[in-house]
C-alpha positions in Angstrom: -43.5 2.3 22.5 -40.1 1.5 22.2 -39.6 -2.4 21.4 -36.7 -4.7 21.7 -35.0 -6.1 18.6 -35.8 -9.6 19.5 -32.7 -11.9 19.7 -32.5 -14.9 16.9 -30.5 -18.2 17.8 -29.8 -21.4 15.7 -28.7 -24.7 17.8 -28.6 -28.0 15.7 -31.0 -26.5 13.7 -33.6 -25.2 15.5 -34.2 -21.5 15.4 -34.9 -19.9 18.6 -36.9 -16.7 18.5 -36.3 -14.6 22.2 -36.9 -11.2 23.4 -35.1 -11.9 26.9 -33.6 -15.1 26.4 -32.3 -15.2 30.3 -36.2 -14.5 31.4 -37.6 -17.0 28.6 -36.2 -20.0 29.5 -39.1 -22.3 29.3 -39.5 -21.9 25.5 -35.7 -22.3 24.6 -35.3 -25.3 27.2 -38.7 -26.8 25.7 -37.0 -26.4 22.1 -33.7 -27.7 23.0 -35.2 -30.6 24.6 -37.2 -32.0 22.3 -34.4 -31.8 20.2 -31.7 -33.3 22.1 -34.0 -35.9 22.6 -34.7 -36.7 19.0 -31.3 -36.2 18.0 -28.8 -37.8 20.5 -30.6 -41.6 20.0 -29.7 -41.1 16.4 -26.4 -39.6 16.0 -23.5 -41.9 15.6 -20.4 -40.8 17.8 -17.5 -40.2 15.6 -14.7 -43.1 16.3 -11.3 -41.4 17.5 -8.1 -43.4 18.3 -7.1 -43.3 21.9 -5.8 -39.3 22.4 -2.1 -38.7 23.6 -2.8 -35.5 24.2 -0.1 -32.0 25.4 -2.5 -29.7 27.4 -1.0 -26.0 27.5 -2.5 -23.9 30.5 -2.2 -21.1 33.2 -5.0 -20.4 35.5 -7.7 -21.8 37.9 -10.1 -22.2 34.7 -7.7 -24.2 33.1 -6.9 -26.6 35.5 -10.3 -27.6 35.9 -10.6 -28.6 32.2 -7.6 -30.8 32.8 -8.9 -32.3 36.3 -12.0 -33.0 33.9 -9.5 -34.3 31.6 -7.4 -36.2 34.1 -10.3 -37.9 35.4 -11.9 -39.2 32.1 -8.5 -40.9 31.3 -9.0 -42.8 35.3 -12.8 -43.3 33.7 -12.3 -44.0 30.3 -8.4 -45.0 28.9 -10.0 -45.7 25.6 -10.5 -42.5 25.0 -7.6 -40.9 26.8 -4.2 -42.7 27.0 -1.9 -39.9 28.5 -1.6 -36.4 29.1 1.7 -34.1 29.0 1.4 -30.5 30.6 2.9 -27.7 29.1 3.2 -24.3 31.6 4.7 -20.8 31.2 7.7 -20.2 33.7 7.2 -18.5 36.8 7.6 -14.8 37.5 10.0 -13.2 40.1 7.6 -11.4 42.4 7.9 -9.7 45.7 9.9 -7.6 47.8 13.6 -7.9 45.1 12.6 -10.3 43.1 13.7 -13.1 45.2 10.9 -15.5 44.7 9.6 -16.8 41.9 5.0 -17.2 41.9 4.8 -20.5 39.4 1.2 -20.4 36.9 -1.6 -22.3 39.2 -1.6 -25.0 36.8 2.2 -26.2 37.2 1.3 -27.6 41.1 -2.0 -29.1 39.9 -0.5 -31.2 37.1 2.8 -31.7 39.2 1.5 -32.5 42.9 -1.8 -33.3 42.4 -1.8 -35.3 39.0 1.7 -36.6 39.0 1.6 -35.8 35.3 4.8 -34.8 33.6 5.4 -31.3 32.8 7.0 -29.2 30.3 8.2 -25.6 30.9 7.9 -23.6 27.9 8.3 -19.6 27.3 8.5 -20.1 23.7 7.8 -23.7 20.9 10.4 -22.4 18.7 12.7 -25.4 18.3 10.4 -27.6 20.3 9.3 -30.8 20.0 6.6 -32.4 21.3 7.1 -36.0 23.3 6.2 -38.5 20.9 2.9 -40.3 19.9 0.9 -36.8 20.5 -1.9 -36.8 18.6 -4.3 -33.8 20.4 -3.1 -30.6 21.2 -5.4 -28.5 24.1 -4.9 -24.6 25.0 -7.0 -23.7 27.6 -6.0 -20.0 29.0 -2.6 -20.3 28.2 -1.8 -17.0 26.5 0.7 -18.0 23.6 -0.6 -19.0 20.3 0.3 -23.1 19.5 2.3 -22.7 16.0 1.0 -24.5 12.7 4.1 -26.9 13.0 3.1 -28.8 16.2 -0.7 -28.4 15.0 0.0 -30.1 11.4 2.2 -32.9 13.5 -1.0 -33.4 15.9 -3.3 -36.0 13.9 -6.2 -34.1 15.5 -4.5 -30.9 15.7 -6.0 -28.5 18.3 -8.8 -27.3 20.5 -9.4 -24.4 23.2 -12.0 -23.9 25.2 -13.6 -20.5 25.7 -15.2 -18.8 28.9 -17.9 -16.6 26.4 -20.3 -17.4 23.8 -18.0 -16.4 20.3 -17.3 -14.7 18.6 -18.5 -12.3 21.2 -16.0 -11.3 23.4 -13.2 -13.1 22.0 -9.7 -12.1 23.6 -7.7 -12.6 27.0 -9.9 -10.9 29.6 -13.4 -12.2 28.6 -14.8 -12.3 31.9 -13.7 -9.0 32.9 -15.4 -7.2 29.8 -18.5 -9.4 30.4 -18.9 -7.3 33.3 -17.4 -4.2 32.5 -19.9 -3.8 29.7 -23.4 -4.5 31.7 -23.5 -8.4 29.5 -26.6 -10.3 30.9 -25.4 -13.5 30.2 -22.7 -15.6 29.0 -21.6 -18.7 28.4 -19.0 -21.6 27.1 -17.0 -22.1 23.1 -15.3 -25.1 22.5 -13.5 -24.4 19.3 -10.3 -25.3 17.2 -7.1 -23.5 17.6 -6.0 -21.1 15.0 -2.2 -21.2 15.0 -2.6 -17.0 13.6 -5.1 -15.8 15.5 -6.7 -16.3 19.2 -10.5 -17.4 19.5 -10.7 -17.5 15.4 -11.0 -21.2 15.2 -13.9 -23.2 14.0 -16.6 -23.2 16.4 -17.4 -26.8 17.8 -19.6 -26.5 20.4 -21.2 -23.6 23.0 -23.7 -23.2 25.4 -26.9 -23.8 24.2 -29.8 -21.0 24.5 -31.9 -22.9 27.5 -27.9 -23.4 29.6 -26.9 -19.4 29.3 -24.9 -18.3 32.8 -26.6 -15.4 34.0 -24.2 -12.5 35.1 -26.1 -11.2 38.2 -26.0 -7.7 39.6 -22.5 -6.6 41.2 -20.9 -10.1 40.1 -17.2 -9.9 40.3 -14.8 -11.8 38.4 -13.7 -14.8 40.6 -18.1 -15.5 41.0 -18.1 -15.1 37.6 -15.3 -17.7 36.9 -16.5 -20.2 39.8 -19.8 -20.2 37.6 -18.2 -20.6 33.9 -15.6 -23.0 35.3 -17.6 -26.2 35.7 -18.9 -25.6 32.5 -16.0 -25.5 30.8 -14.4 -28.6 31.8 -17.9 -30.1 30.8 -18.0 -29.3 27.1 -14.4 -30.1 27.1 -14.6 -33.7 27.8 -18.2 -34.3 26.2 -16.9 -32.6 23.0 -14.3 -35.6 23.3 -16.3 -38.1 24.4 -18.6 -37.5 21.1 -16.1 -36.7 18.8 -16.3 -33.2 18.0 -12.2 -33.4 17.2 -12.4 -36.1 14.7 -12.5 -35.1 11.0 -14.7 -34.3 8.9 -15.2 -31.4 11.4 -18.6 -30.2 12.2 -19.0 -25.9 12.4 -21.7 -25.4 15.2 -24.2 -22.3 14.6 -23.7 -20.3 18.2 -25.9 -18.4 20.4 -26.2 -14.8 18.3 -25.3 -11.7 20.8 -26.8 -8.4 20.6 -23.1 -6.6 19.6 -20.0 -8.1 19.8 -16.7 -6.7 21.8 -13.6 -7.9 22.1 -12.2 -8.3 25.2 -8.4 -7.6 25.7 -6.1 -7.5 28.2 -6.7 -5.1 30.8 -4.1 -3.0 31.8 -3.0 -0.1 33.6 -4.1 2.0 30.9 -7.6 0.9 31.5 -7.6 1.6 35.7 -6.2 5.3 34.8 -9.3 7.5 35.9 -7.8 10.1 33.2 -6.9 7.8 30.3 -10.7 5.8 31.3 -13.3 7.7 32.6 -12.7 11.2 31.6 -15.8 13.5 29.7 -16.2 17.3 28.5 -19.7 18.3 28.8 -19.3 20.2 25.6 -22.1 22.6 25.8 -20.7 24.0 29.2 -17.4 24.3 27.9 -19.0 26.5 25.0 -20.0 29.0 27.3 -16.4 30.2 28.7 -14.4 31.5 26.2 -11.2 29.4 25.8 -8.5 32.0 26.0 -8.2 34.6 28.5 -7.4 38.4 28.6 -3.9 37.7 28.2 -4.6 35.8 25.3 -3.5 32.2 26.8 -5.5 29.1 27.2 -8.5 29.9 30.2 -7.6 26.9 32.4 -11.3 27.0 33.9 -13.2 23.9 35.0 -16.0 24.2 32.4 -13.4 23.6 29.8 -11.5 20.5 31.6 -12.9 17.4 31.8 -14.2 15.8 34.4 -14.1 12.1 36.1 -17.5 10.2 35.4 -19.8 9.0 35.4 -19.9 7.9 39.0 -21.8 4.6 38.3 -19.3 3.5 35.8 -16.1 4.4 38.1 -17.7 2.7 40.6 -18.5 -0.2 38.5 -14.6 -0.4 37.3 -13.5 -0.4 40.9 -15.3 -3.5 41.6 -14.3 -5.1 38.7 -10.5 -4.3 38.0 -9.7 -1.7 40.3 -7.6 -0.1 42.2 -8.3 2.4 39.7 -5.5 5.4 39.7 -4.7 9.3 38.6 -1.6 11.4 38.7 -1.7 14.6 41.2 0.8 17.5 41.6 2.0 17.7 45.1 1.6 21.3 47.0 5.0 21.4 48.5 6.9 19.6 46.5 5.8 20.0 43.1 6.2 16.2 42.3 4.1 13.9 40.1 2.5 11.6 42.2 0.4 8.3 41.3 -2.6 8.5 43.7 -4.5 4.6 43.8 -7.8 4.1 45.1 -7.4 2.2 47.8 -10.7 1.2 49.5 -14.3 2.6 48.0 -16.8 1.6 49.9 -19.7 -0.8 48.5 -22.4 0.6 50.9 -21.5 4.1 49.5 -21.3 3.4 45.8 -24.3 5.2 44.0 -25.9 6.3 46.8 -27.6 9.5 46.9 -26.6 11.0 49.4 -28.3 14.6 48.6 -31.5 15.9 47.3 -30.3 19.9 46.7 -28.4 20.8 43.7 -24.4 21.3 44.1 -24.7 24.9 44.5 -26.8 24.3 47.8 -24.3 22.0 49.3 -22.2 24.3 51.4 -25.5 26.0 53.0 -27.7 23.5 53.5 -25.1 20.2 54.3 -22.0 19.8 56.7 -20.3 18.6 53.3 -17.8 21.0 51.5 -16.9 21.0 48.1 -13.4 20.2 46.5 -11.6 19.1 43.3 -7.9 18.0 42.4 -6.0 18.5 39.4 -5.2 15.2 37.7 -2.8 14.5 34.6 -2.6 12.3 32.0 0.5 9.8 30.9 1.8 13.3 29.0 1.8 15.5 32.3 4.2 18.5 32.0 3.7 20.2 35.3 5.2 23.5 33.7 2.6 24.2 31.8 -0.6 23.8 33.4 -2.8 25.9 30.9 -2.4 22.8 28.5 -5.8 21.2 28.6 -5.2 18.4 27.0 -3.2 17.1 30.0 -5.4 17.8 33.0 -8.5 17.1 34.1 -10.6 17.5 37.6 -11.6 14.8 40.0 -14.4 16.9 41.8 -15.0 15.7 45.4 -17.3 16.7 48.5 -16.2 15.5 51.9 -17.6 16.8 55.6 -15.1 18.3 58.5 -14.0 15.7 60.7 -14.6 12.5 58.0 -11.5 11.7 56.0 -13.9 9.5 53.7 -14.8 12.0 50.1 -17.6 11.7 48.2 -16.5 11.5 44.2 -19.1 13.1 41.9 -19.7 14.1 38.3 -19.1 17.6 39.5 -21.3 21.0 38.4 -19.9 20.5 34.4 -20.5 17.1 34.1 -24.4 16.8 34.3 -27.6 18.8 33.2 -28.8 21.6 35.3 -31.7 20.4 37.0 -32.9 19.7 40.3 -31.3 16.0 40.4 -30.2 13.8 43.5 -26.2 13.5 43.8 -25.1 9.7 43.1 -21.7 9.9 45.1 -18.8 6.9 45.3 -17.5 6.6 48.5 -14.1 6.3 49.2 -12.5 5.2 52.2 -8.3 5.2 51.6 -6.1 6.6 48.8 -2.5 5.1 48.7 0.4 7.5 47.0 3.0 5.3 45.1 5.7 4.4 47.5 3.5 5.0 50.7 1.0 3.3 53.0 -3.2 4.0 52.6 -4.3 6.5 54.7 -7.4 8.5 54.7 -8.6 9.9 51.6 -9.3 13.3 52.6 -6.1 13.7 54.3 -4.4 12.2 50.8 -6.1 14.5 48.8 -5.1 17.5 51.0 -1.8 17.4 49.3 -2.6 18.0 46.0 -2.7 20.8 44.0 -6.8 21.7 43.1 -9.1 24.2 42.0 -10.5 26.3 45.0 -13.9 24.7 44.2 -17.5 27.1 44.5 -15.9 30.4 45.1 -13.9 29.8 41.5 -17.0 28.7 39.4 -19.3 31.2 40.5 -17.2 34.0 39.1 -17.3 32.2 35.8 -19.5 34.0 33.1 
């Protein structure tokens, strides 16, 4: 019997032994209990002067850490005296650039908080408004040199939507769900003026308070459940001290493997550059030149889009995912963007007889397009390296296509078909339509009549 590595975690002391710590809750919330209980009468909150402090931020999850903020200096103005806002400029957006879309933040602090503001792109020859003596980066994307943190009496602190040093990086909450994490939680830690989310760890989310990351959970649920907790720690890890020297290294929750979550791109919604395979022992079996002594471009040796559940789970998470296609007519390079895939669809077997069985037992037929990588050279189309298959199914008189693993990309064995539905495709320059009827312009292989004369 195959067993589970159980998970070890150290808060305040306490060692926490747990196989499923998201299922075993009692145990860790009995544990941390008892000990918060015994501890907190005890400890001695570290005395700070009253914080001046220059909050630098972007997004939805950082204005609620400075609401939070902005509401225990109303509460309490012996702990917080004033707060300056420093935001990134706005970005010209839209139709010619005309407008320019300001960071969520800069209406919050201005409008709604009547605090002043600071537009910065850069702190090179910048100095901060007198009498700061706390500097706060929450989600604000440019690393707070070591000048400003040296003149800082408390220097700095950023809070962290993941339990670190797992997942450290810009897109935390994206990779959480991108790579199947169970659960997650809050780091309140110092700034590094180097490095991002390398600081000293102050304070996280203990074992028994671990956000669960349910099934199908998209970014924005995710960030309407790690936002509240956010602000929290930010202004309890004030309100006791945490900033005050001598600073105090917490012991965090231990993860199974660490990533690192950077910035997702467009590299990372490219079906080719992303979610491309060879099935290697397929590809063995055609030889890889032909009589004429060039490169066999064959479908055994190309690889192939998969696997379904993983496109499908990238679509819901930071789609529109995209390829490149050759046009029929033209002979143009097209981006093709996935429009609309269907959630009722996705994974969904949709057939019980193997792929060779399709066009005489089903209404469905079977299809594949040619897509190229970033390198494409539509001359020379026998270059493996730069093409790859999207193979399809999709039934007269429904423009909707099926996307599967295709015959190369999975074991031969009677198996059920896990499909991804999708709805619209949408060439670069052009409105959605249809996918079938997008897909009808774009160069392909001829599909079962091809790979059965294979050898």
């Amino acid at each position: 019997m195959l067993m589970r590595r159980p998970l070890i975690a150290i808060r305040g002391g306490v060692l926490l032994r747990m196989t499923k710590p998201w299922q075993s809750r009692s145990i860790a919330t009995a544990l941390g209990q008892l000990w918060r209980n015994w501890r907190d009468p005890q400890k001695k909150k570290k005395q700070s002067d009253t914080l001046r402090i220059l909050f630098c931020g972007s997004d939805e999850f950082s204005s609620a850490s400075l609401r939070a903020l902005h509401e225990e200096k109303e509460r309490n103005p012996g702990l917080i005296e004033s707060i300056d806002v420093v935001v990134r400029p706005g970005k010209r957006v839209g139709r010619g650039l005309k407008q320019i879309q300001h960071p969520p933040i800069r209406q919050v602090a201005e409008d709604d908080l009547k605090l002043p503001v600071h537009e910065r792109d850069t702190f090179t020859g910048w100095d901060m408004p007198p009498g700061i003596n706390l500097i706060i980066a929450v989600s604000f994307g440019k690393l707070v040199p070591n000048r400003l943190l040296q003149a800082a009496k408390y220097g700095g602190l950023n809070v962290h939507p993941s339990l670190l040093p797992n997942l450290r990086g810009p897109a935390p909450l994206h990779h959480a769900i991108l790579k199947w994490v169970k659960v997650t939680g809050v780091s309140l830690q110092t700034l590094d003026p180097h490095e991002f989310d390398k600081g000293l760890l102050l304070a996280q989310s203990p074992p028994d308070e671990l956000i669960e990351i349910p099934p199908k959970c998209t970014v924005p649920q995710l960030l309407e459940r790690v936002t509240p907790v956010g602000a929290r720690m930010l202004v309890q890890g004030l309100r006791d001290g945490v900033h005050v020297p001598p600073l105090e290294e917490q012991t965090g929750v231990t993860p199974w493997k660490i990533y690192h979550a950077p910035k997702i791109g467009p590299k990372d919604r490219s079906l080719y550059d992303s979610f491309t395979h060879l099935n290697q022992r397929e590809a063995e079996k055609v030889p890889a030149k032909g009589p004429d002594d060039q490169p066999l471009l064959h479908p055994a040796r190309m690889p192939y889009v998969g696997p379904v559940a993983r496109v499908a789970h990238a679509q819901r998470v930071i789609g529109p995912l995209w390829f490149y296609a050759k046009h029929r007519t033209t002979g143009a390079i097209k981006r093709v963007i996935v429009d609309k895939a269907d959630e009722d669809d996705m994974l969904k077997p949709v057939f019980e007889e193997f792929y060779e069985d399709i066009a005489r037992s089903t209404a469905m037929e079977f299809a594949s397009t040619i897509i190229y990588g970033p390198d494409i050279n539509p001359e020379q189309e026998t270059d493996l390296g730069s093409v790859s298959l999207l193979w399809y199914l999709y039934e007269k008189g429904n423009d909707k296509i099926y996307l599967f693993e295709g015959p190369y990309g999975r074991t031969r064995v009677k198996t059920k078909l896990c499909c991804l539905g999708i709805t619209r495709l949408k060439v670069d320059g052009q409105v959605a339509k249809p996918a079938a009827q997008v897909l009808e312009q774009f160069h392909g292989f001829p599909g079962l009549e091809h790979q059965q004369s294979a050898p």
